[in-house]
N, C-alpha and C positions, 0 to 999 in steps of 0.2 A: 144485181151483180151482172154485170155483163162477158159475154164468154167470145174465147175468137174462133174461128172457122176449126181449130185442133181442138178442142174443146172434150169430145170424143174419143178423140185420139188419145191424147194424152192419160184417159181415165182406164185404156184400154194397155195402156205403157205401165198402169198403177203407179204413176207419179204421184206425188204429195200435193198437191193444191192449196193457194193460199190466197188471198183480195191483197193485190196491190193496186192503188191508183183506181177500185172501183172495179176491177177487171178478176175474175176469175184464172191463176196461172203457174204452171207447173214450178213449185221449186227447187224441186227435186228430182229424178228416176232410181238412178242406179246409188246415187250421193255424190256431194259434192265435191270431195276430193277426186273419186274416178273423173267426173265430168271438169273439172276443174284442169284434169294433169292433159286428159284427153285434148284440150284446147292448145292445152303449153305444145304439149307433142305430135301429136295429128291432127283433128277434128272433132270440134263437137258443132251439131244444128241447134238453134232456140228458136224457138218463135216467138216474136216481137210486133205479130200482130196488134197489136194495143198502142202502139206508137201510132200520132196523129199524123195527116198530112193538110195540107193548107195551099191549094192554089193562088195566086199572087199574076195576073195576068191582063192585058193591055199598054198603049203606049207611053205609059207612065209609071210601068212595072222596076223598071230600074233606079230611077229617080225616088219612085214611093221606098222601096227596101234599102236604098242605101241611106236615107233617113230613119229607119227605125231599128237597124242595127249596128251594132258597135265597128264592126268588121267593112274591110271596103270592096262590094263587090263589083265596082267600077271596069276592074282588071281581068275580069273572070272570061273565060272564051265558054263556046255553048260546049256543053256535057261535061262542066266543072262543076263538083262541090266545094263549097265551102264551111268551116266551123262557125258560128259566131254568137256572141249572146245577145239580148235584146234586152235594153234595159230602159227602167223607168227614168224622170228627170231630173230624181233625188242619187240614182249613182247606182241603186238595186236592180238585180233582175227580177225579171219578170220571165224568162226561161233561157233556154241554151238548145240551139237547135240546126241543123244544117240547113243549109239553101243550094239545090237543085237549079242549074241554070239551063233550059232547052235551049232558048234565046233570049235575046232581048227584050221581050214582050212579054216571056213566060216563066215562073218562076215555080217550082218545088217547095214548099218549105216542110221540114217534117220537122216534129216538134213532140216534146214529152206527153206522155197519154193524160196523166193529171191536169196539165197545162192545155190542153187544145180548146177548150170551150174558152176559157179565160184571156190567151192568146188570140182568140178570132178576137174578141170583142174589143180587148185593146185594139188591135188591127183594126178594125173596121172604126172605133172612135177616132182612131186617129191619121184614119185617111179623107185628103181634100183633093188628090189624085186623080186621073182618070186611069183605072183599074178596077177590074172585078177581083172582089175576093172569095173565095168560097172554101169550106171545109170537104171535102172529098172522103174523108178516113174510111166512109163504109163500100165504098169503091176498091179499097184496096186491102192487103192482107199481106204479113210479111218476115218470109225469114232471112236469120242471119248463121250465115255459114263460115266455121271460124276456125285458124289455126293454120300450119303449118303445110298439111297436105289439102288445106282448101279449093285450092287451082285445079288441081290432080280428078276429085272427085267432080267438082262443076263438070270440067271440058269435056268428061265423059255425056251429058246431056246434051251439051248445043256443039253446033260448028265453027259459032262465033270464037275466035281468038283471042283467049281469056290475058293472054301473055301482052297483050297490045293494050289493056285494062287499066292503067297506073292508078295509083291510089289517091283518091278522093277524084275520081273522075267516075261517067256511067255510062250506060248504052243502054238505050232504051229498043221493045221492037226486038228484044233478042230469043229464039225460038231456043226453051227450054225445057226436053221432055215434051214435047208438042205443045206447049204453049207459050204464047207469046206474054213475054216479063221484061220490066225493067232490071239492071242490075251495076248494080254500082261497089267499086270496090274501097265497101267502110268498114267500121266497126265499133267494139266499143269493149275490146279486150286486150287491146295491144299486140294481138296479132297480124299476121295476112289472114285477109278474110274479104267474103263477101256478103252484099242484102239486098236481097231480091224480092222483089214485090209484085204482085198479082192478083187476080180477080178472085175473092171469096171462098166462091166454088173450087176454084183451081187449087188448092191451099193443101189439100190431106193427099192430092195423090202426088203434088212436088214432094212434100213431103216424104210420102212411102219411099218415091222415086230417085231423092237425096239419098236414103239412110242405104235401100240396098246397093245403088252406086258407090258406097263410101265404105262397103263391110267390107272391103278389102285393107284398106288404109285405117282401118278399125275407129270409123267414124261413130262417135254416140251422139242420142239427143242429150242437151244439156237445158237446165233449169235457171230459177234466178238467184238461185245461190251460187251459182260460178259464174255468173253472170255478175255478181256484186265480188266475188275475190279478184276474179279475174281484172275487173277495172280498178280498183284499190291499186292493186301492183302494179298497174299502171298508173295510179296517181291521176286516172280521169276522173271528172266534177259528176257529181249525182247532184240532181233540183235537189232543194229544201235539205241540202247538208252543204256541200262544199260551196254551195251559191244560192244563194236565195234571194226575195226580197230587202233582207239587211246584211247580204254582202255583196261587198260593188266585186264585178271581175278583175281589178286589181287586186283586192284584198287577197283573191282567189287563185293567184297567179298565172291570170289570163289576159297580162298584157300584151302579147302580141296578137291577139285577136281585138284590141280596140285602138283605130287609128285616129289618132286625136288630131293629124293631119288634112280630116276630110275634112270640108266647108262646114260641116253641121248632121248630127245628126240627137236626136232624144237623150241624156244624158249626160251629154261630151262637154257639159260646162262646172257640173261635181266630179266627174273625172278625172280635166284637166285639174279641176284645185284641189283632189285629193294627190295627184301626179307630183303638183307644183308642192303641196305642204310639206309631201311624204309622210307614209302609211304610217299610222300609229300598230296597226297589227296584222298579219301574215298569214297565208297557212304556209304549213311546214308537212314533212314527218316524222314523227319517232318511231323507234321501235325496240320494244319490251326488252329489257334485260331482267328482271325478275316475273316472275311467273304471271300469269293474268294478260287477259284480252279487255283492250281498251276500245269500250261499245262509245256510241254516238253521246254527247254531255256528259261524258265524263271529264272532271275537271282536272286541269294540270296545273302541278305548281312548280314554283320553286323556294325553297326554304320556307316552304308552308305559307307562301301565297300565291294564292292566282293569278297567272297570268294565261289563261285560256282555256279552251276545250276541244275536245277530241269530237270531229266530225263527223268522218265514219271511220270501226277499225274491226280489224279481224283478224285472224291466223291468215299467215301466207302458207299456203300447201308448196308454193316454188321455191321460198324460201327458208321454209320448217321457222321461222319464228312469227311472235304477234306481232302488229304492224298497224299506227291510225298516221290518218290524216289530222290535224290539230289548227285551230286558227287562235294563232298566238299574238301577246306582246309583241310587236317587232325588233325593242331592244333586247328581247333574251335570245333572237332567232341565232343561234351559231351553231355551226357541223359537231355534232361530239359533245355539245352540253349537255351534262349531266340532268333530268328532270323530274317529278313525280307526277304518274298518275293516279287519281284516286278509283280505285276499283273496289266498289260496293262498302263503300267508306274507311277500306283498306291504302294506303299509301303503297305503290308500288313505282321501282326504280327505271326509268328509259333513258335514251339517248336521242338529240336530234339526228338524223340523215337527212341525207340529198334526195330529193327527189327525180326520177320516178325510182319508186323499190324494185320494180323489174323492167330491164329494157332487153328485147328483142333484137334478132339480127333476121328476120322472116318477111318483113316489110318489104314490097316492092316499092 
């Protein structure tokens, strides 16, 4: 089981600890409702160390990645991110990850912790390139700073101009708490936020040095149980539920991240002909009108047939009801249709909605 640089910390916090993705990692402190509202309305820190990174570097760096992701980062100026997923040549992912552009030569990719060995390998199969590729992840360490009063508590560390930051861009080289970090402004909770990455070592005293900068703005550390509501209600994709090997990012409703415009790239030929057929099935949302939480495979009907499953679902603490993601039929997908989930082989009543279930106004 592998642990990350708060490893200590965390057991010193008496958080709950659980193996996700092979990794040893808090999903809990205080609980997940406090750490959940904490993020809607000021601050909470996570540590996401366990997330991979993957350099992508030399003069065939842009050429090679714009081939092997769906997304076109032809367009990108340097210290842009991007979303994009990377899929196989049957239409599946293979992950979902952002790309870090320094320049033209040099490429970021961070990528799901489960996925980083399997990810290099594809990469490296299917590069004929002139690029080095290399896995870095023990080089780096990383948290993510998130919510509303985000900005507030960072600018108190560095002198760097957090406000000049726009989102999905980064500044690397930036002096925080005396040390020099990357810091880009992402996340993966539908707020303002930022994730900042750093040398190992460096890890426990940014750390300390976040939480007491932020006790004003009554910043908490948060776990990966707000870490999974909090993107639910955002309707963002988790690996191996909302996108996997057998769903294409279509299915997933991640078509504006695949430009079926570029010249070519790994997948863009089941893409187009899933584009051109039209989808046989969708993800949606419902959410509960009779009592019960719709977990991952739980099956949805209608008139006591199947037409799908629930991908991942929970209580929204923003919202006070339960709330899944579901990849459906596409002929039942309609706003307000009636459906059943089956909860623990109980039939219980939901409705589709719109997605995302919670949208913010905090976004720079």
């Amino acid at each position: 089981m592998k642990k990350t640089p708060l490893y200590q910390v965390h057991r010193e916090l008496k958080s709950k600890m659980i193996d996700f993705a092979g990794w040893m990692l808090p999903v809990q402190y205080s609980g997940i409702l406090d750490e959940h509202n904490s993020v809607r309305n000021r601050a909470g820190l996570f540590d996401v160390s366990h997330m991979g990174e993957i350099i992508v570097k030399g003069p065939d760096a842009e050429k090679y990645i714009q081939k092997i992701v769906t997304n076109d980062i032809s367009k990108m100026k340097n210290h842009q991110i991007i979303y994009t997923p990377m899929c196989y040549s049957h239409g599946g992912v293979i992950d979902d990850l952002l790309v870090y552009r320094t320049n033209d030569t040099k490429y970021l990719m961070v990528v799901n912790a489960g996925n980083t060995e399997k990810d290099l390998q594809w990469m490296l199969k299917n590069c004929k390139e002139e690029v080095e590729i290399e896995d870095i992840s023990d080089k780096f360490a990383q948290l993510a700073l998130q919510g509303p009063e985000s900005q507030a508590i960072l600018q108190k560390l560095t002198e760097t101009p957090l406000d000049a930051l726009q989102f999905y861009t980064f500044q690397d080289n930036v002096e925080l708490g005396g040390v020099k970090v990357l810091v880009s402004r992402t996340g993966y909770t539908g707020e303002d936020g930022f994730e900042i990455y750093a040398p190992p070592e460096e890890i426990p005293g940014l750390w300390k040095k976040l939480l007491e900068s932020g006790k004003q703005e009554g910043l908490m550390p948060a776990g990966l149980g707000a870490r999974d509501t909090l993107r639910l209600e955002a309707a963002l994709p988790l690996y191996g539920h909302e996108i996997s090997q057998d769903i294409s990012p279509l299915e997933a409703r991640l078509g504006r991240f695949v430009k079926l415009d570029k010249s070519y790239f790994i997948g863009k030929e089941e893409l187009a002909r899933q584009k051109k057929q039209g989808l046989t099935r969708k993800l949606t949302g419902i959410e509960m009108t009779d009592p019960g939480i719709p977990r991952e495979g739980c099956r949805v009907q209608v008139d006591h047939k199947d037409i799908g499953f629930i991908t991942s679902g929970s209580y929204s603490p923003s919202l006070d009801k339960s709330i899944g993601l579901a990849l459906l039929k596409n002929k039942y997908i309609e706003r307000g249709r009636k459906v059943e989930v089956l909860i623990r082989g109980k039939s219980k009543e939901a409705v589709i909605v719109k997605l995302p279930f919670y949208r913010n106004n905090h976004k720079k």
